[in-house]
N, C-alpha and C positions, 0 to 999 in steps of 0.2 A: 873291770871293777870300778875306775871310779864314776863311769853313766853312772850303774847302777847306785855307787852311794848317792851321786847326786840329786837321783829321783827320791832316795830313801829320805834322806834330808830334807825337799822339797815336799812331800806330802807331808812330812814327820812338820814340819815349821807348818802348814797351811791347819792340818789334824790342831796343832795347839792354839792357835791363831783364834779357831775356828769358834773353840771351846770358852776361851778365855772373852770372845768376842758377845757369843752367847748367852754366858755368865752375865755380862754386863749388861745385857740386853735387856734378861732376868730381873734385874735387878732394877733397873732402870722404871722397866713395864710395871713391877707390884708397888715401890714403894708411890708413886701420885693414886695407884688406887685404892689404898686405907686413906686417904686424902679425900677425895674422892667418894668414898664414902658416907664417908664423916658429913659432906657437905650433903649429901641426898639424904639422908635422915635427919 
């Protein structure tokens, strides 16, 4: 039992990591391009 919670834990942290990482990523990537925009019009 505890391998197994250890993997569950382990992909369960990397799964949120992942999201949380992405999220930012998201967010990072839109907001320079209404900036961005702004300057090509």
């Amino acid at each position: 039992m505890g391998i197994s919670n250890f993997w569950f834990y382990t992909i369960m942290i990397v799964v949120i990591l992942h999201v949380i990482v992405g999220f930012g990523f998201l967010l990072y990537k839109l907001s320079p391009k209404k900036k961005d925009k702004e300057k090509n019009e």
